[in-house]
MIKOL-879672 format. One record per residue (C-alpha): residue number from 0; x, y, z; residue in three letters. Coordinates in nm, 2 decimals, padded with zeros to 4 digits, always signed. Layout:
BEGIN
[NUM [X Y Z] "ALA"]
...
This chain:
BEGIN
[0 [-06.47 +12.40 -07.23] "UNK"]
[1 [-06.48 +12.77 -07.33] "UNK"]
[2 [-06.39 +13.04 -07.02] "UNK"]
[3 [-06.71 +13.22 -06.99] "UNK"]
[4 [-06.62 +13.62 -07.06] "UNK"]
[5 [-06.62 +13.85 -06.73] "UNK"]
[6 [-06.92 +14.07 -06.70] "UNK"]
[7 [-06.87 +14.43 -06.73] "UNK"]
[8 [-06.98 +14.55 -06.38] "UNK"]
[9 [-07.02 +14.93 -06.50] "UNK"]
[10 [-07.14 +14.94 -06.84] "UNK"]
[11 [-07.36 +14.70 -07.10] "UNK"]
[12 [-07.36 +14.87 -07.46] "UNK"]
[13 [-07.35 +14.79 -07.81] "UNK"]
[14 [-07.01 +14.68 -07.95] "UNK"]
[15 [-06.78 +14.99 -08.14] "UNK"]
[16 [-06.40 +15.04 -08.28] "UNK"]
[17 [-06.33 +15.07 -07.92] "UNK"]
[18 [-06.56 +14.83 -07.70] "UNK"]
[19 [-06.53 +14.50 -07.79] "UNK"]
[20 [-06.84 +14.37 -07.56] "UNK"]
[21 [-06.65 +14.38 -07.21] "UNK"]
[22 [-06.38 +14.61 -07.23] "UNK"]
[23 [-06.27 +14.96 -07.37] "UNK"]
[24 [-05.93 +14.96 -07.60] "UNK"]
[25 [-05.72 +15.20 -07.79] "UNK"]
[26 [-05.76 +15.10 -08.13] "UNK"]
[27 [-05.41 +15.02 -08.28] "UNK"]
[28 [-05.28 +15.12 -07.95] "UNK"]
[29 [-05.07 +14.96 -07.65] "UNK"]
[30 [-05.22 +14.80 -07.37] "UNK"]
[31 [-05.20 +14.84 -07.04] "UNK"]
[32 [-04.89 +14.71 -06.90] "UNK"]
[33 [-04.91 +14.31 -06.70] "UNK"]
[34 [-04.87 +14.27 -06.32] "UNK"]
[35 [-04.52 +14.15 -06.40] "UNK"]
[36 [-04.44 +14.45 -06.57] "UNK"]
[37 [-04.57 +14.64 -06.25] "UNK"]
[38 [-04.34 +14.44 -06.02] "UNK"]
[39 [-04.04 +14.47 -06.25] "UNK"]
[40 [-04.10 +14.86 -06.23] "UNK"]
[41 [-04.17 +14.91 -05.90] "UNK"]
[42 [-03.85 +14.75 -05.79] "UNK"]
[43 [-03.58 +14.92 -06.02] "UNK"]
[44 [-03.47 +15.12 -05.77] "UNK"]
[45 [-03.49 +15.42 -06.00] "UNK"]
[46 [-03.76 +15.66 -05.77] "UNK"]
[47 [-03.65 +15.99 -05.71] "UNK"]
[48 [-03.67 +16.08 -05.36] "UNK"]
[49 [-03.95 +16.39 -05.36] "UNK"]
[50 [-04.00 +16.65 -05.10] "UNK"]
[51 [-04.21 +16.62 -04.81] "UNK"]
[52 [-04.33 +16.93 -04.89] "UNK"]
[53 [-04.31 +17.12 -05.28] "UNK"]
[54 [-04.43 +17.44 -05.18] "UNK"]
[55 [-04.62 +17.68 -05.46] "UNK"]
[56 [-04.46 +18.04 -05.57] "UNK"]
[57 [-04.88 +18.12 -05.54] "UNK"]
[58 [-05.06 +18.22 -05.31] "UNK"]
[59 [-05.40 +18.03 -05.30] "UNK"]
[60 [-05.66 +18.17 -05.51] "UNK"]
[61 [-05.97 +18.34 -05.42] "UNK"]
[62 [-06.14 +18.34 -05.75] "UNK"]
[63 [-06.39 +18.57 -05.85] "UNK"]
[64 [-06.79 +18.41 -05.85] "UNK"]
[65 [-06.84 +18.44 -06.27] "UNK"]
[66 [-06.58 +18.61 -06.59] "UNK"]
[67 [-06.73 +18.75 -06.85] "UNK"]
[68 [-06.85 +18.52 -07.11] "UNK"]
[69 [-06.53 +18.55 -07.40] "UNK"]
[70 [-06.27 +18.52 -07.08] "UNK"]
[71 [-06.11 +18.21 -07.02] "UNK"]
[72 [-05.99 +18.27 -06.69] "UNK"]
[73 [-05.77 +17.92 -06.53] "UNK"]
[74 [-05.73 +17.84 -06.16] "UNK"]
[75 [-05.46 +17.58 -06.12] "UNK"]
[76 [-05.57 +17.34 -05.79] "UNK"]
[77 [-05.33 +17.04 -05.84] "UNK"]
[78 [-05.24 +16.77 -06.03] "UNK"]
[79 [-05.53 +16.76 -06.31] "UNK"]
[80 [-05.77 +16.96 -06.11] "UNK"]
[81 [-05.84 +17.28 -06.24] "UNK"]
[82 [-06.05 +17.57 -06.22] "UNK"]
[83 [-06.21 +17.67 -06.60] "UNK"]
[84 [-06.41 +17.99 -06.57] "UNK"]
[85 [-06.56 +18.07 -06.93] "UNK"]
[86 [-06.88 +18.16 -07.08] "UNK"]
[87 [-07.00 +18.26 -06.78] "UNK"]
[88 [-06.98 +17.91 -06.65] "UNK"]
[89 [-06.75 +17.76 -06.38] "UNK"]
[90 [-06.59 +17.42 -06.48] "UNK"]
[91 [-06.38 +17.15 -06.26] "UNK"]
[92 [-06.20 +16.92 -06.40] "UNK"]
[93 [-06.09 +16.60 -06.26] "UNK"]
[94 [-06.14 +16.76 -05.95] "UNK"]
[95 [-05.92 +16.63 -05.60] "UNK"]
[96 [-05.88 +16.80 -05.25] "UNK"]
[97 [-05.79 +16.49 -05.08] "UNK"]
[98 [-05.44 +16.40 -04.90] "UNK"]
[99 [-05.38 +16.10 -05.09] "UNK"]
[100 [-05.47 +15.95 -05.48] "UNK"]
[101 [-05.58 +15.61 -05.36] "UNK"]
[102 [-05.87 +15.40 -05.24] "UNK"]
[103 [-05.65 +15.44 -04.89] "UNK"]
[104 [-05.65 +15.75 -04.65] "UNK"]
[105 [-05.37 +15.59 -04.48] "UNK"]
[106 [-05.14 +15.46 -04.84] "UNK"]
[107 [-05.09 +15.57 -05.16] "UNK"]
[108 [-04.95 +15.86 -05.33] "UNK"]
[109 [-04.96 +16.19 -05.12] "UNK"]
[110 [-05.02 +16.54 -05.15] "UNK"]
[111 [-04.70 +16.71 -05.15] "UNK"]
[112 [-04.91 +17.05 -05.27] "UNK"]
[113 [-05.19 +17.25 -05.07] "UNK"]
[114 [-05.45 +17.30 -05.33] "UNK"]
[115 [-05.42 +17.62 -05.51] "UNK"]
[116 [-05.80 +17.72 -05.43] "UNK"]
[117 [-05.92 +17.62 -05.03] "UNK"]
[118 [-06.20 +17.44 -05.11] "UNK"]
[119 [-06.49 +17.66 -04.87] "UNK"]
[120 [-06.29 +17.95 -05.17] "UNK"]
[121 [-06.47 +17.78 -05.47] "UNK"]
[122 [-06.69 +18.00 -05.61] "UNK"]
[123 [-07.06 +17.80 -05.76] "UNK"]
[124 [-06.94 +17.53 -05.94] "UNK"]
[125 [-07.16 +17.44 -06.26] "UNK"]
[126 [-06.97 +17.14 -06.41] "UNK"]
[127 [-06.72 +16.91 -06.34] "UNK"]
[128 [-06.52 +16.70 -06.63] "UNK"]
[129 [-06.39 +16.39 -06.50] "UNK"]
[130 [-06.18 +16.19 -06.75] "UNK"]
[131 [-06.13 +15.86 -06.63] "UNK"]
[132 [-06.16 +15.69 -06.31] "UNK"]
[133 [-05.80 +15.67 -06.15] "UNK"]
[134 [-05.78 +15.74 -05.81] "UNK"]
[135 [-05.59 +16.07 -05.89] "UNK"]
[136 [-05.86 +16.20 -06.13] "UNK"]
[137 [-06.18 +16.01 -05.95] "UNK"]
[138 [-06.19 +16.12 -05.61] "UNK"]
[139 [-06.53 +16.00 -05.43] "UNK"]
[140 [-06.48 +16.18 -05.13] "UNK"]
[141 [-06.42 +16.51 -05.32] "UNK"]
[142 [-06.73 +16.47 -05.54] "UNK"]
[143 [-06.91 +16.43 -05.25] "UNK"]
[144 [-06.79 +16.74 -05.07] "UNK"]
[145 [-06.91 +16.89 -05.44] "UNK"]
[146 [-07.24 +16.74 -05.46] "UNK"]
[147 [-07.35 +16.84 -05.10] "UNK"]
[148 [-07.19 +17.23 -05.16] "UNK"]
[149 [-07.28 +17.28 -05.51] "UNK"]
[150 [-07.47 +17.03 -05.70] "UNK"]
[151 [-07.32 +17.03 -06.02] "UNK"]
[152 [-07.36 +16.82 -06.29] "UNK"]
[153 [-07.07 +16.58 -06.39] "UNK"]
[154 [-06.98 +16.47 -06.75] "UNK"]
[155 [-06.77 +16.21 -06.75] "UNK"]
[156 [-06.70 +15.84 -06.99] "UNK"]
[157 [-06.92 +15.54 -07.04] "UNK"]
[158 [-06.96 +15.34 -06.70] "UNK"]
[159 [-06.80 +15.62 -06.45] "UNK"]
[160 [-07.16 +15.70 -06.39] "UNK"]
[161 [-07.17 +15.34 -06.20] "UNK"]
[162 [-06.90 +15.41 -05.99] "UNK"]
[163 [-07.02 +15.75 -05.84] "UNK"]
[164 [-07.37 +15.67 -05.83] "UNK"]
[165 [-07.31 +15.38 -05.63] "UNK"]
[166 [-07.09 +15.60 -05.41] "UNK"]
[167 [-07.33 +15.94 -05.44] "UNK"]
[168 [-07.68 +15.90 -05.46] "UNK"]
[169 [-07.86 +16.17 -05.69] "UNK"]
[170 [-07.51 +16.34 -05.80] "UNK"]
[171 [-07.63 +16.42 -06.15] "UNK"]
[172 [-07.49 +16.26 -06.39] "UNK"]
[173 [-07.46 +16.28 -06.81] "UNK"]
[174 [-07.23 +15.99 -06.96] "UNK"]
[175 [-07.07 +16.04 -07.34] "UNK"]
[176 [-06.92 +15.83 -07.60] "UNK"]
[177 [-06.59 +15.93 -07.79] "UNK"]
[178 [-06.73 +16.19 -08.04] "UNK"]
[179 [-07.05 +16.27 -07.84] "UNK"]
[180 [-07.18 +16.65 -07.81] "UNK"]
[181 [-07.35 +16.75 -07.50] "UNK"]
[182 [-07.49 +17.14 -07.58] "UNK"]
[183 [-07.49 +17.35 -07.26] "UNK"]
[184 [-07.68 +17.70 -07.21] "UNK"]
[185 [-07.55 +18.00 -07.37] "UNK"]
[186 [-07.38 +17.90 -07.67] "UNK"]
[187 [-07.17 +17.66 -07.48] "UNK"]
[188 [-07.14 +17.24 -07.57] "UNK"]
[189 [-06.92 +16.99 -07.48] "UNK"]
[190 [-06.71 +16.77 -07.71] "UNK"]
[191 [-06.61 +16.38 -07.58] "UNK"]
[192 [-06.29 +16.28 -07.77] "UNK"]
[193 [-06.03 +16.00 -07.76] "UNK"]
[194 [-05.73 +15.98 -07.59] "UNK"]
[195 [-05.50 +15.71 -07.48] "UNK"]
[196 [-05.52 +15.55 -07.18] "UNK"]
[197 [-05.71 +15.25 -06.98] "UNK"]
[198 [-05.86 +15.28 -06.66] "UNK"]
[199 [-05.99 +15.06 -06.31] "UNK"]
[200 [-06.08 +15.11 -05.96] "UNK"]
[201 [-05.89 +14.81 -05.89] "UNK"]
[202 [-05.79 +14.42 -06.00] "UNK"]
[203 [-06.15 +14.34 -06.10] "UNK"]
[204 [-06.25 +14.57 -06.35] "UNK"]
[205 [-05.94 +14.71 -06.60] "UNK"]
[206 [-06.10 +14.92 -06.88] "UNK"]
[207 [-06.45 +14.83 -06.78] "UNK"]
[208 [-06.52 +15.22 -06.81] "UNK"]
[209 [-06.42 +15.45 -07.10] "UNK"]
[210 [-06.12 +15.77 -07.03] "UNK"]
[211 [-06.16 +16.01 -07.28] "UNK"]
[212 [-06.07 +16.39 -07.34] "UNK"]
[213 [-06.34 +16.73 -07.38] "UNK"]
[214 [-06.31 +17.00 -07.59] "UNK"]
[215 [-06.52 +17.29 -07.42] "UNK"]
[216 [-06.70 +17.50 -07.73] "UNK"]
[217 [-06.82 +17.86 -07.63] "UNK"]
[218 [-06.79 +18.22 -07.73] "UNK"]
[219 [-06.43 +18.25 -07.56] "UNK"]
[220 [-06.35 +17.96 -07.82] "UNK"]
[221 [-06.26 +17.59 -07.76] "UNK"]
[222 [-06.04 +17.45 -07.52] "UNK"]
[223 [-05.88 +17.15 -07.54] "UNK"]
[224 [-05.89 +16.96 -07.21] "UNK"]
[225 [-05.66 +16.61 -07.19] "UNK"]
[226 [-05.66 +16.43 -06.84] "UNK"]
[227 [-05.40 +16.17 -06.90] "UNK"]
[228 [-05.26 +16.03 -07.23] "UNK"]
[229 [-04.99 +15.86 -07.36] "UNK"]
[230 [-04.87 +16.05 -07.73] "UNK"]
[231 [-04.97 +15.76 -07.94] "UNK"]
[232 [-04.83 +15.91 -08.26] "UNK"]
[233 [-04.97 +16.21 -08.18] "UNK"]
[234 [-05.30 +16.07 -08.38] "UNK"]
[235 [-05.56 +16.20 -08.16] "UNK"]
[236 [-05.37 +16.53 -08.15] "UNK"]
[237 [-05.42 +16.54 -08.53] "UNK"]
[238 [-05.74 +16.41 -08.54] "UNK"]
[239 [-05.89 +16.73 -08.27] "UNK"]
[240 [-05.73 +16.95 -08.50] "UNK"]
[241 [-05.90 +16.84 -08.79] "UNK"]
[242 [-06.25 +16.82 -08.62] "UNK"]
[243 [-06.22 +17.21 -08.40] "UNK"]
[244 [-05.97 +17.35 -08.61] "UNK"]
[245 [-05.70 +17.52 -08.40] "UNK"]
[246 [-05.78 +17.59 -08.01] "UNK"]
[247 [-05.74 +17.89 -07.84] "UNK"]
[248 [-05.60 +17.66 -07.51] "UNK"]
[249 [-05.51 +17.32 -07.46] "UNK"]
[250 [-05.48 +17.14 -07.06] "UNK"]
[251 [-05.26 +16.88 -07.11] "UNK"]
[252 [-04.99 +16.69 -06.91] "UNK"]
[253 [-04.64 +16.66 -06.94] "UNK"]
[254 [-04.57 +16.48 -06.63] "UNK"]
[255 [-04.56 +16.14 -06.47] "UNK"]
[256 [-04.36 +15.95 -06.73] "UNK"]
[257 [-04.08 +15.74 -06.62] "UNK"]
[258 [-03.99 +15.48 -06.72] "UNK"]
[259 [-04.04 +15.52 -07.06] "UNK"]
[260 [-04.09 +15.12 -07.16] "UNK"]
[261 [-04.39 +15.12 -06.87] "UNK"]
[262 [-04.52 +15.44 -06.88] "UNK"]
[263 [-04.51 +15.54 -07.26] "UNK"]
[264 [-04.83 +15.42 -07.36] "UNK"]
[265 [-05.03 +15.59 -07.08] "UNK"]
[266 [-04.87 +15.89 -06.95] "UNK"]
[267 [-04.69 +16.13 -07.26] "UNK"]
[268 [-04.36 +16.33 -07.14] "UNK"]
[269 [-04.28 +16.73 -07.15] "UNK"]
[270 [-04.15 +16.66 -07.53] "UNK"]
[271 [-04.44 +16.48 -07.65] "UNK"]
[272 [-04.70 +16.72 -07.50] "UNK"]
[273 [-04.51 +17.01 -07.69] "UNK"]
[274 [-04.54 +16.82 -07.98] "UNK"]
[275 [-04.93 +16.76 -07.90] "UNK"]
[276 [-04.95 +17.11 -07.85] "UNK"]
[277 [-04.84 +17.21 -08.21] "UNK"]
[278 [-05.03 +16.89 -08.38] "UNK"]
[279 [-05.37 +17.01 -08.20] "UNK"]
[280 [-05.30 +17.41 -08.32] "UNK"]
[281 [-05.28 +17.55 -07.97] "UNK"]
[282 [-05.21 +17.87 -07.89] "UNK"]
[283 [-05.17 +17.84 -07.56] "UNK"]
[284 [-05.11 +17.54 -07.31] "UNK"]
[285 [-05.19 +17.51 -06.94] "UNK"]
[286 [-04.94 +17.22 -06.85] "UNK"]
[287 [-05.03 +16.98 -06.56] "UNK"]
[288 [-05.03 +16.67 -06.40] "UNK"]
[289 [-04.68 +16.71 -06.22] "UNK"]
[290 [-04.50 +16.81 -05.85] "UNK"]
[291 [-04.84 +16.69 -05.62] "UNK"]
[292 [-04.89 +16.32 -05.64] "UNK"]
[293 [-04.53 +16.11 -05.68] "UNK"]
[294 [-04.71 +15.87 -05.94] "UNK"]
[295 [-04.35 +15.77 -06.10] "UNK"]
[296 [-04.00 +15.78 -06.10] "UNK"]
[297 [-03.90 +16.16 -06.20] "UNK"]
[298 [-03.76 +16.39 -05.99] "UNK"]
[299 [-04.03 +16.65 -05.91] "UNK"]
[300 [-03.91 +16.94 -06.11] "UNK"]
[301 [-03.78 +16.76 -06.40] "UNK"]
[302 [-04.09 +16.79 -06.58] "UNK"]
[303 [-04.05 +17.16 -06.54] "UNK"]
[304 [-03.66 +17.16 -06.70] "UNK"]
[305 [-03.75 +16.94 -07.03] "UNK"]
[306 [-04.01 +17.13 -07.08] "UNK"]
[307 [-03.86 +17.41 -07.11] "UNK"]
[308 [-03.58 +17.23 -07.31] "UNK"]
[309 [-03.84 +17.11 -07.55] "UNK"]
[310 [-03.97 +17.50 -07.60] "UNK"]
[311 [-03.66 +17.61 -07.64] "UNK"]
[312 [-03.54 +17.36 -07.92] "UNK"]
[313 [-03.88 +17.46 -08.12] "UNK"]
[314 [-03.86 +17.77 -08.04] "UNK"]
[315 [-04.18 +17.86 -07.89] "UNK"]
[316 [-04.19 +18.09 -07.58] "UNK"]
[317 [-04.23 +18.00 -07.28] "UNK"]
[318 [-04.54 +18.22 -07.18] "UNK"]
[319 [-04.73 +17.98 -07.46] "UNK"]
[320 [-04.73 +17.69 -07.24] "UNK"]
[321 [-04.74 +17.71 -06.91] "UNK"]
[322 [-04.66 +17.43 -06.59] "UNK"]
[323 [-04.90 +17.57 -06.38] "UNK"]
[324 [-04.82 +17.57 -06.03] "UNK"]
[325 [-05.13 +17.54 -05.74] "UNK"]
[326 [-05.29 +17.88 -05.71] "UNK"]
[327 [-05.19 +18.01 -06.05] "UNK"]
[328 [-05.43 +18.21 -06.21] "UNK"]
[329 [-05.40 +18.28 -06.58] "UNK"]
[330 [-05.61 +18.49 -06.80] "UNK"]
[331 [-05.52 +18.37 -07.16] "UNK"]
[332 [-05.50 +18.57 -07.45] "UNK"]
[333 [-05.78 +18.62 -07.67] "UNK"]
C-alpha cells in the first residue's frame, strides 16, 4: 500500500525546479539536517558559553521619519532586523523586538542585545521583508505590534502568508515566487530571489513555505538583502550578479555557523559571506545575524575576528563591510 503524501498546510501551487508538489527544495542543494543529526549536535559539548549580557558600543537610534530618496540610510536593530530607509520609503526586514527566538516566552534562544531602535522610536514603517519563517526571522508577536502601530505591508515567500494571517487578521499581505517583481511607488520594486535554506514553525510542516532573498531596486540603487543562507558554491551569489549587475549594498550574514558538518548547508560563515560579497559585486556590506540570539556553537565575537581575518587576507577594507552592532547607523556611500 502506497503512504498517502502529507498535505501542504500553507501553500497549494503548481509544481517548479523548486516545489515538488508538497515541499520547497534547493535544487542541487543539501537538505536540511535529520533529528539524529540535531541530537548528535546538540550534545557535543562544543557551545561556547555567551554573555548574559553583550552590550552595543551604540547608543539606540532615534532615526529620522524619511531620507532623501538616493540615501540609503541603515539602522541596525538586531540579529537580521534592520532598519532600510531609501527612496523615501522605510523598510524592516525580518523584523524581532521580542526577548526570545522561539514559539516559547519562557525557552529558547535569548536576547542578549537591547534593540538598537526602541520600538515606540520607529519612525512610519512602509514595508517589512520577511525571509523565511524561523522563529528568529518570523516573530508574530512583533508583527503584530507592527500591524496595530503602522500597518505596513509585508512581502514575504510562498505560504508565510498562511502563517501570519492565521495569527494577524487583515495584516496586508503580498506573497512572491523566486524571480518575482513586485513594483513599488516612486521608482522603487522589489526583487524575490533564491537563497539556501529550508524553513518550519515546527515538526509538522519542514519546507512547507518558501525562504528566499530581495533585492530592493530604486533611485539610491539596488540592495542586496540575504536573511539566512548557506554559501552553496556561491551560485546564487553569481547568479544576482548576473541578473542586477553589481549592488551598491549587500545585508548578508556571517554568523551562526558552527559546526561546520551541521550547519554548512544553511547558515554561511564570515569567509564565505566575504566571498558572497565579491561574487554578488558589492560595494559595500552590512554584516548581520551574530552576538543577539546564541543560535550555535561560536563564541559571540568570533564572527567579528574571522571576519576581519577574511578582509584582511583579500584585502578589502574594513569600512566595505561592516558587522553592525544594535543602534548603528550607517549612511553608505553613493
Amino acid at each position: 500500500m502506497t503512504k498517502k503524501a502529507v498535505a501542504n498546510k500553507y501553500y497549494q501551487g503548481p509544481l517548479s525546479d523548486h516545489f515538488d508538489g508538497t515541499v520547497f527544495y534547493n535544487p542541487d542543494g543539501v537538505p536540511p539536517g535529520k533529528f539524529s543529526d540535531l541530537l548528535k549536535w546538540r550534545m557535543n559539548g562544543n557551545k561556547a558559553r555567551w554573555p548574559a549580557r553583550f552590550e552595543s558600543p551604540f547608543e539606540k537610534a532615534k532615526p529620522e521619519p524619511r531620507t532623501g530618496a538616493k540615501d540609503i540610510r541603515i539602522t541596525h536593530v538586531g540579529h537580521a532586523t534592520m532598519l532600510v530607509q531609501t527612496g523615501g520609503m522605510n523598510i524592516l526586514t525580518d523584523p524581532v523586538w521580542s526577548k526570545r527566538a522561539s514559539p516559547f516566552g519562557f525557552a529558547g534562544p535569548k536576547r542578549v542585545s537591547d534593540p538598537g531602535i526602541r520600538f515606540g522610536d520607529l519612525p512610519e514603517i512602509d514595508l517589512i521583508l520577511l525571509s523565511h519563517n524561523h522563529y528568529d526571522h518570523l516573530d508574530l508577536v512583533t508583527l503584530k505590534r507592527l500591524k496595530e502601530a503602522h500597518d505596513p505591508l509585508v512581502v514575504t515567500p510562498l505560504g508565510n502568508d498562511t502563517i501570519i494571517a492565521s495569527a494577524i487578521p487583515g495584516m496586508r499581505l503580498i506573497t512572491g515566487d523566486w524571480s518575482d517583481r513586485l513594483d513599488l511607488d516612486g521608482g522603487m520594486a522589489v526583487h524575490f530571489e533564491p537563497v539556501h535554506h529550508w524553513s518550519a514553525r515546527g515538526f509538522g510542516d519542514r519546507r512547507m513555505a518558501l525562504w528566499a532573498g530581495f533585492v530592493i531596486e530604486g533611485p539610491a540603487g539596488k540592495i542586496y538583502h540575504v536573511g539566512d543562507t548557506g554559501f552553496h558554491e556561491g551560485r546564487n551569489y553569481r547568479a544576482a550578479r548576473q541578473k542586477h549587475g553589481d549592488f551598491r549594498l549587500a545585508l548578508l550574514p556571517f554568523g551562526a555557523y558552527e559546526p561546520r558538518w551541521f550547519m554548512k548547508g544553511q547558515h554561511q560563515n564570515p569567509d564565505e559571506a566575504v566571498d558572497g560579497m565579491e561574487l554578488c559585486g558589492a560595494a559595500h556590506v552590512g554584516g548581520h545575524h551574530w552576538g543577539t540570539f546564541q543560535l550555535t556553537d561560536e563564541a559571540i565575537e568570533e564572527p567579528k575576528r574571522r571576519l576581519y581575518s577574511a578582509l584582511e587576507r583579500r584585502t578589502i577594507d574594513r569600512s566595505r563591510f561592516r558587522p553592525l552592532h544594535p543602534g548603528e547607523v550607517w549612511d553608505v556611500p553613493d
